[in-house]
NUBAPA-83198 format. One record per residue (C-alpha): x, y, z; residue in one letter; chain. Coordinates in steps of 0.2 Angstrom, whole numbers. Layout:
BEGIN
+-------+-------+-------+------+-------+
!  east ! north !    up ! resn ! chain !
+-------+-------+-------+------+-------+
!     X !     Y !     Z !    a !     A !
...
+-------+-------+-------+------+-------+
//
This chain:
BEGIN
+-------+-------+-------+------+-------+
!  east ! north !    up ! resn ! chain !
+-------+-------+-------+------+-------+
!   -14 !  -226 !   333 !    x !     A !
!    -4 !  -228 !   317 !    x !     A !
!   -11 !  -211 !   310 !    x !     A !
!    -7 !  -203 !   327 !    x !     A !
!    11 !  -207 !   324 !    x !     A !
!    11 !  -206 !   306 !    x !     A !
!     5 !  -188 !   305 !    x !     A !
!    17 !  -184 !   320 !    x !     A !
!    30 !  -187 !   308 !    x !     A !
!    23 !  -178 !   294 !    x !     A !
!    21 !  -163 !   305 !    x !     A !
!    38 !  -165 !   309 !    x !     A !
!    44 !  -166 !   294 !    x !     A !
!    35 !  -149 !   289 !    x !     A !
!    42 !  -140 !   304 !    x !     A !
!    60 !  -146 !   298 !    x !     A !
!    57 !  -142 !   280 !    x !     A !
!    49 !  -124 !   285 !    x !     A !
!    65 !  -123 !   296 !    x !     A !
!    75 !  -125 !   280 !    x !     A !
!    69 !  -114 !   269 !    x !     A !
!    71 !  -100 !   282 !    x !     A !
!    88 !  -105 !   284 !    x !     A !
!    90 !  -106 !   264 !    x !     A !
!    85 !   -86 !   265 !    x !     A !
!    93 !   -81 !   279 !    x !     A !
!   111 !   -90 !   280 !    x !     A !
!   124 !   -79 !   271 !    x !     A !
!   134 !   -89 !   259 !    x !     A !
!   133 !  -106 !   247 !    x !     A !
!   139 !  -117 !   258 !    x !     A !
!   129 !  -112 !   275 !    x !     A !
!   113 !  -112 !   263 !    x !     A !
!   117 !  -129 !   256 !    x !     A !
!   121 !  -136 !   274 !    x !     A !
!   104 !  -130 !   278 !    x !     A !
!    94 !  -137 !   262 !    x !     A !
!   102 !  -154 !   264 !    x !     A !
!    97 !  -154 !   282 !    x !     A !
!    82 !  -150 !   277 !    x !     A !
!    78 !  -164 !   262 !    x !     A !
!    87 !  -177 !   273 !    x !     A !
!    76 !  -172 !   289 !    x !     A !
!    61 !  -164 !   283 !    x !     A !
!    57 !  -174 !   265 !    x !     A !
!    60 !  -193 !   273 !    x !     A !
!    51 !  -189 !   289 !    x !     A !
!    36 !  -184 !   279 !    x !     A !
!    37 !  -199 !   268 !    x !     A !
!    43 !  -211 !   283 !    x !     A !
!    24 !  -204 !   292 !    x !     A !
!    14 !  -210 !   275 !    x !     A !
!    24 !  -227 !   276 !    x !     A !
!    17 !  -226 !   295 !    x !     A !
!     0 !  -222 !   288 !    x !     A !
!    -3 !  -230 !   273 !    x !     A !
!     9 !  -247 !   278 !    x !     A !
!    14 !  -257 !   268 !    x !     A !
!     4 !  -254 !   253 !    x !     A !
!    12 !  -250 !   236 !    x !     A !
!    10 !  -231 !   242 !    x !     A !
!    19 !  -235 !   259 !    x !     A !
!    33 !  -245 !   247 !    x !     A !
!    36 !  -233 !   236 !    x !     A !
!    38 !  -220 !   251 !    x !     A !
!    51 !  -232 !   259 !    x !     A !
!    60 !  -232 !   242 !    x !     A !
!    61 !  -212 !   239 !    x !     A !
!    67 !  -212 !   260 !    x !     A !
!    82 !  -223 !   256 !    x !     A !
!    87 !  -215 !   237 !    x !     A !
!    85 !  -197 !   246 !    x !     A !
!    95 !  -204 !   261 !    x !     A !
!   109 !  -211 !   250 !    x !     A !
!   109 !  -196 !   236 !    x !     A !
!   108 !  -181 !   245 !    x !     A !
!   122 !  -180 !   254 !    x !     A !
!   133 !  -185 !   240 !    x !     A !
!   123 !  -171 !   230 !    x !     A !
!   128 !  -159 !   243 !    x !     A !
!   147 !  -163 !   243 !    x !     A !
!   147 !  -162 !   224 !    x !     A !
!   139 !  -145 !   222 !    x !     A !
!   149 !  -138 !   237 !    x !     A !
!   164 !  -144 !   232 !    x !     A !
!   160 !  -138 !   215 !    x !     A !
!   157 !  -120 !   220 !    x !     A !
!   175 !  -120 !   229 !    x !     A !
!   183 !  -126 !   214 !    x !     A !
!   175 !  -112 !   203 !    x !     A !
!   179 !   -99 !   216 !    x !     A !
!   164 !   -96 !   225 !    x !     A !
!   171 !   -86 !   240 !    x !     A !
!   167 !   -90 !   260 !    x !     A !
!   158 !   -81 !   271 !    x !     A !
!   168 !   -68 !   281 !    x !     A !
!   167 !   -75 !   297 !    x !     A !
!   170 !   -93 !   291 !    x !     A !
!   181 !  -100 !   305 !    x !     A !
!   188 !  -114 !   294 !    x !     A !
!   191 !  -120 !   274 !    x !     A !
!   194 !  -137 !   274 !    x !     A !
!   195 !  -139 !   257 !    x !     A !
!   207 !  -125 !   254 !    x !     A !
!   220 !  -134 !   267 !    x !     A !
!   218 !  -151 !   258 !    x !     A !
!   226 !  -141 !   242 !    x !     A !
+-------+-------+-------+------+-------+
//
């Protein structure tokens, strides 16, 4: 029953990190792009790792799995933020029919 569920999860992280590449080519600036590869490490990457945790238990395999799900949950996002906020600073110019600029207003 524990590899039924575990390869679920793998499965379902592939589907999220197939998901994400094809929004990686076909979103139209930095920013939408990043939004979708962040998604997709957060979503797709821990999901596979949490299905071998599910699998393989918890063996040094299944702990070490747990470990790279918590350091990609906590540095991804921040990753993200940084090299957005990055590319604004250094001009890196919306998408035309971007709705809002948040950072611009914070200025």
């Amino acid at each position: 029953m524990n590899n039924i569920i575990g390869y679920t999860f793998v499965v379902l992280g592939l589907m999220f990190d197939i998901i994400g590449c094809i929004g990686l080519i076909r979103l139209p600036d930095v920013y939408n792009r990043l939004q979708a590869t962040t998604k997709c490490v957060t979503m797709g990457t821990c999901s596979i790792l949490f299905g071998t945790l599910i699998i393989k238990g918890f063996t040094a395999t299944g702990l070490k799995a747990f470990l790279c799900i918590l350091f990609l949950l906590l540095t991804a996002p921040v990753a993200a933020h940084a090299l957005s906020r990055g590319a604004h600073i250094s001009g890196v110019k919306l998408w035309d029919k971007s709705v809002c600029d948040k950072y611009e207003e914070d200025k």
